[in-house]
C-alpha positions in Angstrom: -82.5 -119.1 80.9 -78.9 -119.3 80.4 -75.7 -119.2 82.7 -75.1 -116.4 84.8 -72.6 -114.5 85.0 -71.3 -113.0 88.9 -71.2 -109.4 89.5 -68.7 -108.5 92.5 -69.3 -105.1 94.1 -66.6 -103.8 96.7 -68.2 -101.0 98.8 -66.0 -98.9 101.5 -67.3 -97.3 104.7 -69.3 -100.4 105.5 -68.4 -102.5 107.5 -69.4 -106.8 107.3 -69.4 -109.1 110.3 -69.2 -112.3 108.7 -70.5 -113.9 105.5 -74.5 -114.1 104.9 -76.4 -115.5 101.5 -78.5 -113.2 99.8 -82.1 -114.5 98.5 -84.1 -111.9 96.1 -81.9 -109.3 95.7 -83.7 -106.8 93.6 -82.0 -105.1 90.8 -83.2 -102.0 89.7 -82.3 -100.2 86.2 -82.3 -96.6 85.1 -84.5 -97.2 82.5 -87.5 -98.4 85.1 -86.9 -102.2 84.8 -86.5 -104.8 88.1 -84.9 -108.0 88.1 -84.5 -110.1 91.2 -80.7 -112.4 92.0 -79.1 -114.4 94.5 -76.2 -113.3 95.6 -74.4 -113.3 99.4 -72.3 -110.3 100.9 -69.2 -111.1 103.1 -66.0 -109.0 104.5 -63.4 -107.5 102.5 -61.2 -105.4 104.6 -61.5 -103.2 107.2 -64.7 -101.3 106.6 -65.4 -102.7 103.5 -67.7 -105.3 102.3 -68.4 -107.3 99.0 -71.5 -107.9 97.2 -71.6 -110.7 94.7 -74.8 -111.1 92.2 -75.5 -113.9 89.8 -77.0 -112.1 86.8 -78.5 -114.7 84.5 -78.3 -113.5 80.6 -81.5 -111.8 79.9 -80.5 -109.6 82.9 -77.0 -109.1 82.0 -78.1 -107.8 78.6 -80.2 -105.2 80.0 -77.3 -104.0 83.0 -75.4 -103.6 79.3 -78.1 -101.0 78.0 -77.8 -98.7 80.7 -75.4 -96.8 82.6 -77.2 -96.9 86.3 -78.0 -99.6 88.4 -79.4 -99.7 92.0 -79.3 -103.4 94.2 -81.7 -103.3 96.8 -82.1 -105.6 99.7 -82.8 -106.0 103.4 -79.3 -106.3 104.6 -77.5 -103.7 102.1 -80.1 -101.0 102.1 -79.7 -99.6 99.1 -76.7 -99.7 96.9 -76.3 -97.0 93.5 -73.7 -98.4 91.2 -72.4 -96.1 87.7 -71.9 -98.9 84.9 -70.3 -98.0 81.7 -68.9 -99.5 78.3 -70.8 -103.2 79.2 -72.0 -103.2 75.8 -69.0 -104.3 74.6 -68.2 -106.9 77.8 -71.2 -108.5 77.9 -71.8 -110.5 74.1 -67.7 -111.5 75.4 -69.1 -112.8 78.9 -71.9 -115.0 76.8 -69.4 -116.0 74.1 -67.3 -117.1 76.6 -69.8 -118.7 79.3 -71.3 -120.4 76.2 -67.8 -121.8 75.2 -67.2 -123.6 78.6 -69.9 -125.0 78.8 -70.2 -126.8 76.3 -66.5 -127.3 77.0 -68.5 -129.0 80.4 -70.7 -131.5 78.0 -73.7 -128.8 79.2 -75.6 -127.6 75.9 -76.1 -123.4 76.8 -79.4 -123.6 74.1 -81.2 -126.5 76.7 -80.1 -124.5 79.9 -81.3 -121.1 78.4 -84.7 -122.7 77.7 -85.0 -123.5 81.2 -87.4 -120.9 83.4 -85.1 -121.1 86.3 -81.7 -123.3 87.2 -81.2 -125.4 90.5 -80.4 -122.6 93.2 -78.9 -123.8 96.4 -81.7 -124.3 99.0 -79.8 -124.7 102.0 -76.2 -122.6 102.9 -73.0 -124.3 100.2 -71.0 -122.7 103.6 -72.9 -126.1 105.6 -71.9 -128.3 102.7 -68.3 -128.8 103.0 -66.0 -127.6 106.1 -62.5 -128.4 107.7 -63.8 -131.4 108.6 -63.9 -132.6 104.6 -60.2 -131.3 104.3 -58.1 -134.8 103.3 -56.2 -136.1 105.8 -52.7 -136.4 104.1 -53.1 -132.7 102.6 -53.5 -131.6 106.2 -49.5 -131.9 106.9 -48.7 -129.9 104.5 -51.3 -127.4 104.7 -52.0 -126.8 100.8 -54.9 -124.6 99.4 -56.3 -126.2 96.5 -59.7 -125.2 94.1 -62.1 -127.7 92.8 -64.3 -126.8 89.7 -67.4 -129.4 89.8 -70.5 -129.8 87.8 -73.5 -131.3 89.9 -76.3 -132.9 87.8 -79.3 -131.6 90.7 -82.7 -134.0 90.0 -86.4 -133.3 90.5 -85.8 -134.0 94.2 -83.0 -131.1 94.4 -80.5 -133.7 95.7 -76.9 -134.2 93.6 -77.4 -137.0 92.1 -73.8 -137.1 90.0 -70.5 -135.2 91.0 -67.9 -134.3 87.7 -64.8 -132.4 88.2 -64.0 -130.2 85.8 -60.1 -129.4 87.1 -59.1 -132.9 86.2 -55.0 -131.6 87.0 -56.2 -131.5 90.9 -55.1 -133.7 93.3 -57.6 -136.9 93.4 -57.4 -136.5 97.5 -59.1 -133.1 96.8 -61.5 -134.3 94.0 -62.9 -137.2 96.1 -63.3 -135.5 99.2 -65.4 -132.6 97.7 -67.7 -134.5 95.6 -68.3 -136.7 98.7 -69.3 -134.1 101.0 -71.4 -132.3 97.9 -73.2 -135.9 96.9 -73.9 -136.0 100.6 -74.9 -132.6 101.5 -76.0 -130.4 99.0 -79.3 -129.6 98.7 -81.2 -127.3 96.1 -84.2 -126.0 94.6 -84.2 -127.8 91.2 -84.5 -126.1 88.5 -88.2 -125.4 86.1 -88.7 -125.8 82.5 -91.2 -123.2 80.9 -94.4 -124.9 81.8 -93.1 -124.6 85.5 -92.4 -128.4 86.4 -89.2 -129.5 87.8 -86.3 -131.3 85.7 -82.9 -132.4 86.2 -80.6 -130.0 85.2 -76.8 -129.3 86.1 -74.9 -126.5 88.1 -71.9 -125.7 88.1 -69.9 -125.1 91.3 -66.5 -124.2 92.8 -65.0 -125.0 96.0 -62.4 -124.1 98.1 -59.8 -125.6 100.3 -58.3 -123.7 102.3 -55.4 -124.6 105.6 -56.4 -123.8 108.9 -53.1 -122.8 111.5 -54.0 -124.2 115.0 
């Protein structure tokens, strides 16, 4: 199993509360074939929502041979999408993925051998909060994203933080790979025979002021 890649959906006339993780979203094709992803839905705007997929590769390959695709899960119901011209965007998506990762010291060929990669198994919105914003950063109320890569072990703990924005402010860098080292909890990922192995994920956080 390789990378995946993150399909966003932004559907009108529904209406989201607040945030929510999606486990086993199934993915149904024109041409009869199922897939299941994670993914999470949250709010767009008014009456609108947006649905976000991780597709690993094999999956993404076949969403590029048809021209229909249906997700299907408890809390969307049933969702009909019209896909066209992916055949062309997808082999660029791989290229692309394959490029930065290996960019990451992550060798795509290993990870795409794998049966499945770590998947998070406790809410990334519990991992970091407010609380982890630093302290000097608060004053002047910046926004700032980290790019990370967590080497998950057989345990599904982080057992090494990297960051892969390097330009980002070191306030920033140390305070998200200490709440993630501290937090973070996953299913780790399985190799083909099904037992568990250290493998790496790749994640990206977000820092965003708060106005009291």
């Amino acid at each position: 199993m390789s990378s995946s890649t993150s399909l966003h959906v932004t559907q009108s006339g529904v209406r989201q509360r607040d945030e929510r993780t999606l486990h086993a979203v199934e993915v149904g094709f024109a041409n009869g074939q199922w897939a299941s992803a994670e993914g999470a839905v949250y709010p767009d705007e008014r009456d609108r929502r947006t649905i976000a997929v991780e597709l690993d590769e094999g999956t993404m390959t076949t969403l590029s041979q048809v021209q229909q695709v249906t997700l299907a899960h408890q809390a969307l119901g049933h969702v009909p999408l019209n896909i066209r011209d992916l055949h062309q965007v997808v082999p660029a998506l791989q290229r692309c993925a394959n490029k930065h990762l290996t960019a990451w010291g992550m060798d795509p060929a290993s990870l795409r051998a794998l049966a499945s990669l770590p998947l998070p198994s406790t809410s990334p919105n519990s991992w970091i909060s407010y609380d982890d914003y630093p302290d000097r950063q608060k004053i002047y109320l910046r926004t700032q994203i980290i790019i990370i890569r967590l080497d998950v072990d057989v345990a599904g703990r982080a057992s090494a933080c990297t960051i892969l924005n390097p330009d980002a402010p070191t306030e920033f860098k140390d305070a998200a790979c200490k709440a993630l080292l501290k937090r973070a909890r996953f299913t780790p990922a399985r190799d083909a025979q099904g037992a568990a192995v250290a493998a790496p994920t790749i994640m990206r956080i977000g820092f965003a002021p708060v106005l009291l």
